[in-house]
N, C-alpha and C positions, 0 to 999 in steps of 0.2 A: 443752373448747375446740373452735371447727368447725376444718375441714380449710384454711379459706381463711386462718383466724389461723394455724395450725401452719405452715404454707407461706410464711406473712411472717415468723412467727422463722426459719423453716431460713435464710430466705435474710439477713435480718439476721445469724446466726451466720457463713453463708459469707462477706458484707461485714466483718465486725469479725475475720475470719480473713485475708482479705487485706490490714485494714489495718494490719494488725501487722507481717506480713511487709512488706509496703511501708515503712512510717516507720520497722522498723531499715535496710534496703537502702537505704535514703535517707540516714538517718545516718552509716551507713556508710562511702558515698560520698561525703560532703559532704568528713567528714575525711580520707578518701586525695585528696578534690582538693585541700582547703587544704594539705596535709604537700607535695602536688606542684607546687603553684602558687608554694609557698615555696621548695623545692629550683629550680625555673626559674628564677626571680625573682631575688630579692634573693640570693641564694645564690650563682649564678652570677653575678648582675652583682658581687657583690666580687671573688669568686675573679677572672674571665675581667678585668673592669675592675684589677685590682691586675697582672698578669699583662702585661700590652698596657700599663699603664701603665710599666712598669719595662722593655718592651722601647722604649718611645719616649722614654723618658729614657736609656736608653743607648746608642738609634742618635742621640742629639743630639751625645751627648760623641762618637761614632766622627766623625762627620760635621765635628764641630770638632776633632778631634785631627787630623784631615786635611789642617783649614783652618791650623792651628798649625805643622806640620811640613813645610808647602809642598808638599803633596805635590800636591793639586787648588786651583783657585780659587774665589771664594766663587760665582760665577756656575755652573759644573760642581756645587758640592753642593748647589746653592738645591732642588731637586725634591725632595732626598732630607731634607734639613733641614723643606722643608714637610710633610712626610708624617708626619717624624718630630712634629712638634709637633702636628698634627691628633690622630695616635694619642693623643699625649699626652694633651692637653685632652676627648677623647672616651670613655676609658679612663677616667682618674682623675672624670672627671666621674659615670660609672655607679657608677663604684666609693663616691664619696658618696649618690649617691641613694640605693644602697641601703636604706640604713638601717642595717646593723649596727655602724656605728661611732658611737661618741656625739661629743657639739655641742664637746668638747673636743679629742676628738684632730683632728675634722676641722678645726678651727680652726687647731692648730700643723699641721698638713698644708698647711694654705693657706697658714700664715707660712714655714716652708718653702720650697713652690712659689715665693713672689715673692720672695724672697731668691734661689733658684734664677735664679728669669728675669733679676731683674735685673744677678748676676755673669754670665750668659750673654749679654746684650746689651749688657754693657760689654765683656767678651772680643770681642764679636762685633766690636764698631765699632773697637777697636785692630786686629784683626787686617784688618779693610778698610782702616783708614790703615798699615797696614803698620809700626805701632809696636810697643812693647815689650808683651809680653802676658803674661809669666810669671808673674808674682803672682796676674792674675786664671785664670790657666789652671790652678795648683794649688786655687786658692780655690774654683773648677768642682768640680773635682773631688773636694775636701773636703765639698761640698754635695752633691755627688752620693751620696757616702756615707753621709751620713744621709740624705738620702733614702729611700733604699733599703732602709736598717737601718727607717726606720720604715714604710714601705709596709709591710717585710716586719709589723713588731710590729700594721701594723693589722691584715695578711692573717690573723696568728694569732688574733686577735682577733675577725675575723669567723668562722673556723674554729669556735671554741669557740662560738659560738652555734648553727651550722650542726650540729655534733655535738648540741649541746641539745637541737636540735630531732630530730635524726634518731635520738635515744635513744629517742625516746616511741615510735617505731613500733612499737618492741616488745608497750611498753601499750597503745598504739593494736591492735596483733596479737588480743592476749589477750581486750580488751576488746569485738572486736566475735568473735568466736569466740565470748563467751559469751554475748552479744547474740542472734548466728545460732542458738545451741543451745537458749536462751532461749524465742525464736519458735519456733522448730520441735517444741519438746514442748508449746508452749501451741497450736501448732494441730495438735498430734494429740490432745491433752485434747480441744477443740474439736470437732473433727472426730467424735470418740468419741460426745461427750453429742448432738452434732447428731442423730447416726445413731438413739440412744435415743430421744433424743422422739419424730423421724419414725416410728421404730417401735411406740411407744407410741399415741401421740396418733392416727395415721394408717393404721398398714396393720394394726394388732390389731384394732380395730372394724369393718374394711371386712372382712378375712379372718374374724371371725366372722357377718358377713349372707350374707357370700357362703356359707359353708358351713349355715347357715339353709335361703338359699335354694335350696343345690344337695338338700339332703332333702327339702321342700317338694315341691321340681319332680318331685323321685324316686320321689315316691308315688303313691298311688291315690287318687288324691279325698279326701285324709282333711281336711278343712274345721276339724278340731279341733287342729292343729298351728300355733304360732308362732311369731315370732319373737322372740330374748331381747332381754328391754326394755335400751333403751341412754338416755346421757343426750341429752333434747329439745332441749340445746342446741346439738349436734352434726350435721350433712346426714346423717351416717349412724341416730343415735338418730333424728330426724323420720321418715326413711323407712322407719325398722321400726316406727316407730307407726300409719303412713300405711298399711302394705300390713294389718297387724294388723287393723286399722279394716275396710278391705274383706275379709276373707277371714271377721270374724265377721258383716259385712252377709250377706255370702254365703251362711254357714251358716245362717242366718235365713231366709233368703229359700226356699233350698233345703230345712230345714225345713217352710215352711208346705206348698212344692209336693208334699211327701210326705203332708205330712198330708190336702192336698185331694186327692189320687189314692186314697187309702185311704177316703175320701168319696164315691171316684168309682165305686170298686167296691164298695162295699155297696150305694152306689147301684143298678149293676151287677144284685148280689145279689135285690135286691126285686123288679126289674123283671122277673126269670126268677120269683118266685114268684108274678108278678102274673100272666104269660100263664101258667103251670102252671094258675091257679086258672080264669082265660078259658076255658080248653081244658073242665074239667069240666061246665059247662054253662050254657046262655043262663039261668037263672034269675037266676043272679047276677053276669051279666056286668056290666050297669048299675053294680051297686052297686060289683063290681073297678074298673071303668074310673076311676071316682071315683077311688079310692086309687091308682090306677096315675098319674093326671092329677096328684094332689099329687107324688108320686116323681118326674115331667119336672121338673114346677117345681122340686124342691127339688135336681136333676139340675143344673138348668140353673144354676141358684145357683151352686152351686158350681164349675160350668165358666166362669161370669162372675170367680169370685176366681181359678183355674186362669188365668187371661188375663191378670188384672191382674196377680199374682204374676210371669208370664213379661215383661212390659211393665219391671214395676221390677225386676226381673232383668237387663232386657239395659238399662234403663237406668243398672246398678250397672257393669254390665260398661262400657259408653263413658265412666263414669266412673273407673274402676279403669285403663283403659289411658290416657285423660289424666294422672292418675296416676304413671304408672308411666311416660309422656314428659317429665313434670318430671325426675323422679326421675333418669332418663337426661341430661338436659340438667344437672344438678348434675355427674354424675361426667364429663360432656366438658367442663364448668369446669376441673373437679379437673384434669383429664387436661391444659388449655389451662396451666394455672397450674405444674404440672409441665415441661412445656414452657419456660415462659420461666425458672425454675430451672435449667433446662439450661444455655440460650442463656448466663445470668448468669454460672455458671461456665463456661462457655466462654470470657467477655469475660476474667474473674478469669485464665485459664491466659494469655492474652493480653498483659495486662497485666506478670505475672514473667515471660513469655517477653523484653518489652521491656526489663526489667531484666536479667537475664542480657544482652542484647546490648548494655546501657549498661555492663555488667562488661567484657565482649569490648573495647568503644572504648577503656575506663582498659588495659586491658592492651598495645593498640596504641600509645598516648599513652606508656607506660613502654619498650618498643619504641626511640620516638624516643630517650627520653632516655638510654636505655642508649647507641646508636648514638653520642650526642654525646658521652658521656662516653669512648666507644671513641677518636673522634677526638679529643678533650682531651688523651688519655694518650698516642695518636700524636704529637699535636701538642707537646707536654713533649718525648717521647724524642728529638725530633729537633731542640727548640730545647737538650737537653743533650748533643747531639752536638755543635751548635753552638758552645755554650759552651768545651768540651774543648778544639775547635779554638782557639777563643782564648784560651786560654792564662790567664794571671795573670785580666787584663782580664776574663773571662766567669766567672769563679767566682761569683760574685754572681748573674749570669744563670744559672749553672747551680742553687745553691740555690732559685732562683725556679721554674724547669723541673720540679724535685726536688716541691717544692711542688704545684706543677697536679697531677704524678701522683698524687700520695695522697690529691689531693681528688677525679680522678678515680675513685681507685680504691674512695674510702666512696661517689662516687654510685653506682657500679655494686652495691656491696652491698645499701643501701637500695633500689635497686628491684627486686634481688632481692625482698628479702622482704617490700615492696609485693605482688608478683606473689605471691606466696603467699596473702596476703590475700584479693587478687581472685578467687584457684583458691577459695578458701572460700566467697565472697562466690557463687560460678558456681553453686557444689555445692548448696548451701544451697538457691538460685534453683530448681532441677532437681529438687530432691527437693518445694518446694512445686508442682510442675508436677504430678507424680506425684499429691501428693494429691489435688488440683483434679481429675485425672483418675479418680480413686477415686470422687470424691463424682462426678462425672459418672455414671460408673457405674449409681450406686447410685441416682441419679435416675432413672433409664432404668428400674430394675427395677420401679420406685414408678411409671413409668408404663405397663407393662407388666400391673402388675395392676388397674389402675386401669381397661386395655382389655377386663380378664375380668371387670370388675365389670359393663360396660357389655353386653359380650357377656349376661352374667346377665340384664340387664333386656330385651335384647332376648328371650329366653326366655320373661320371664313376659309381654311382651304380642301372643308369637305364641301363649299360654296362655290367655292372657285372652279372646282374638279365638274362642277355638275354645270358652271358656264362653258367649260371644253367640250364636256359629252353634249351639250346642245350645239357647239359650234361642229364638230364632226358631224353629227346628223344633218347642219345645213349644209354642207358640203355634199355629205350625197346627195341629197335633195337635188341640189344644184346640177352635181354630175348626172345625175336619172334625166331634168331637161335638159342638159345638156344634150344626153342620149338623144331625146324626142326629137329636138330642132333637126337633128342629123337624118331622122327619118323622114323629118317634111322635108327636107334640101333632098332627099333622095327621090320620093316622090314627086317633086315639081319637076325633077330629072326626066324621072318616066312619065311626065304631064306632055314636058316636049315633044318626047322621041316617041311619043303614040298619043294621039289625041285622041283616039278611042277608048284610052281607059282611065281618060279624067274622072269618069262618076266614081269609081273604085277609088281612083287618087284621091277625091274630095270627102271620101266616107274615111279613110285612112287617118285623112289630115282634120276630118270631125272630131275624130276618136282620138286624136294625138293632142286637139284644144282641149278636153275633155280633162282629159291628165292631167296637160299645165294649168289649168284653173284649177285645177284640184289641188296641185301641188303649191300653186300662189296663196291661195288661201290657208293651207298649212304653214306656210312661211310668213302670211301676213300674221296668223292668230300667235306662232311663237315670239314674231317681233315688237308685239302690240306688246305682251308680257314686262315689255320695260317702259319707263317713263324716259325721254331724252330729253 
């Protein structure tokens, strides 16, 4: 598998790792907002609507027990009678919206109510004509009694739902705990297998070229050393194929230029027994020069392959270091792609960082609602103060006051252990951070060696550069005898057309072996330099 496939699983396993944690935190959440949406809601508009309801149907009866007893007149209570009856009608009104009362009770609730109003505005209009109102003043307040008895039977009524619903927290608790634990061992499984492959598929293949390459580098010229074959489907298998490829062009090449230097000096060789032979005497100089003139040629031969051999030589070499800039230009890929794996989980820690601070906001929002429920239960204590004060008359208001506080007191429970939730929900959040920061990590290190691989490559083509500048200098070498042979051929020239100044031509062509052995043995000692 190449390194650019491996690198789109990692980071596929890091997306299917955050989307897990994500869509339980979401789940999560959904349910503590619906469990809180309902405790706001409908929960409180019964309770608080039953509550406000029973206080403005009994500041109606205070307000006409008033008007019964001459104590104020109907113009003096008209403010306190209107107040009273807004609460009324605004109270009992939430109190049915609700919903937790079914299409039946709130039916005899309304037949109730209008039977209420309408002894209450028969009372009302005897006691402004200032007639007899006894009958309907107890009949008020016989009404008012059940009223009251059944507001309370709805209150209980909504109660038992509102427990129904505040039971489940528990499972609602349990169930997203095992949710969170859930997620969190599947992204350390996760997490685990990710690290395998990257270390398989990615940094075992690269950490064995590299240690190839660091003996390679480490050596003496040995030409016969390579690299272990890897699969060709891989940037790393290609480029151990690819440097392979050149280093046996190499050996080749290197090869032939040993075998034509070994050419150059037997050449060399003949050339010294040809003037030996010169020197004993003009009889047979003619016929030496012959054999000495074949030995230029067959000199020069060979310094023509000696040339061309250095020509494809340093033309393997411009090819081995274009080469060997691809090859570098793959691993600042690798290294680019590395890179934006970073970036990715960085976004990833970003992401449950904002989750945890959606946990943070549910824990504020719980905050309020404790707060309210704080003032609910003040607000109880001090309408059962009230009640005490009044005597007979408020006992009913005070079982109603009695009432508020215990529903205050299950909301405050509940969101207790809401907040528990959320403390889980936070924990959870903070430890997937931690991971993301792990894998962060661990990318970093993966691009780290990714920078020593590239360091690698720049090694082999300030190696490569420095196999050209030796092949250039064999090439002049080469050209310099070249030069030489030219002056013996010139000289065996002037050997012919004046036989009087062979001794001169033979000191000449001393002095011209003199060189090429000099220059052989420079060319032998750089070619020994490698192993073939």
């Amino acid at each position: 598998m190449s390194i650019k496939r491996s690198i789109i699983w990692v980071i596929v396993g890091f997306v299917a790792l955050i989307g897990i944690n994500t869509f339980v935190g979401l789940n999560v959440s959904q349910k503590l907002g619906g469990l809180l949406n309902y405790i706001s809601g409908p929960a409180w508009n019964a309770a608080d609507g039953a509550m406000e309801g029973q206080i403005g149907l009994e500041a109606q009866i205070i307000v006409l027990q008033k008007l019964y007893y001459r104590e104020k007149t109907f113009t003096e209570i008209k403010p306190q009678f209107d107040d009273a009856l807004a609460m009324e009608e605004d109270a009992l009104g939430r109190m049915k919206e609700s919903g937790l009362m079914g299409n039946a009770t709130v039916t005899k609730l309304n037949q109730l109510l209008a039977e209420f109003h309408r002894t209450r505005d028969a009372l009302l209009g005897k006691l402004q004509a200032g007639g007899e109102a006894a009958a309907e003043y107890e009949q008020l307040n016989n009404l008012m009694d059940q009223l009251l008895s059944f507001i309370g039977e709805m209150e209980e009524e909504a109660d038992g739902k509102v427990e129904s619903e505040t039971g489940n927290v528990a499972a609602l608790q349990s169930a997203a705990k095992i949710k969170l634990l859930s997620a969190f061992s599947v992204s350390i499984i996760l997490s685990v297998i990710i690290f395998l492959f990257a270390n398989k598929v990615i940094m075992q293949p690269i950490s064995r070229v590299t240690e190839n390459l660091s003996e390679l580098a480490s050596g003496t010229g040995d030409l016969t050393a390579r690299l272990s074959g890897e699969n060709q489907h891989t940037e790393v298998g290609r480029l151990s194929f690819a440097f392979n490829r050149f280093v046996e062009k190499l050996q080749n090449l290197i090869g032939q230029a040993q075998q034509s230097n070994q050419s150059l000096t037997d050449a060399s060789v003949q050339i010294t027994t040809s003037i030996d032979q010169a020197a004993k005497g003009i009889d047979v100089q003619f016929a030496e020069i012959s054999h000495v003139a074949s030995a230029v040629d067959q000199i020069s031969s060979m310094l023509n392959k000696v040339v061309d051999a250095a020509v494809q030589a340093s033309d393997a070499s411009v090819q081995a270091t274009t080469t060997t800039g691809a090859g570098n230009d793959v691993v600042a890929s690798a290294q680019q792609g590395v890179d934006e794996v970073v970036k990715e989980v960085d976004k990833a820690s970003h992401v449950i960082s904002e989750l945890v601070a959606d946990s943070r906001n549910i824990g504020s929002m719980l905050e309020v609602i404790r707060s309210i429920a704080e003032q609910t239960n003040l607000l109880a204590l001090n309408a059962a103060i009230e009640a005490a004060r009044a005597g007979e008359s408020g006992r009913g208001f005070a079982v109603v006051a009695d009432e508020v506080r215990s529903l205050a007191s299950r909301t405050q429970e509940s969101t207790k252990a809401i907040e528990v939730i959320i403390a889980n929900l936070t924990s959870g959040s903070s430890k997937a951070v931690d991971v993301m920061g792990d894998a962060q990590q661990k990318a970093l290190v993966i691009k780290e060696r990714i920078s020593d691989t590239s360091h690698a490559f720049s090694n082999i083509v300030v190696a490569v550069d420095q196999i050209q500048k030796m092949n250039t200098e064999i090439a002049r070498a080469t050209e310099e005898e070249k030069t030489s042979m030219q002056q013996i051929t010139g000289s065996m020239n002037t050997i012919l057309q004046q036989a009087r100044r062979n001794h001169d031509a033979g000191e000449q062509v001393s002095r011209s072996r003199e060189h090429l052995e000099k220059e052989s043995r420079r060319l032998d000692g750089l070619l020994r330099g490698f192993r073939t």
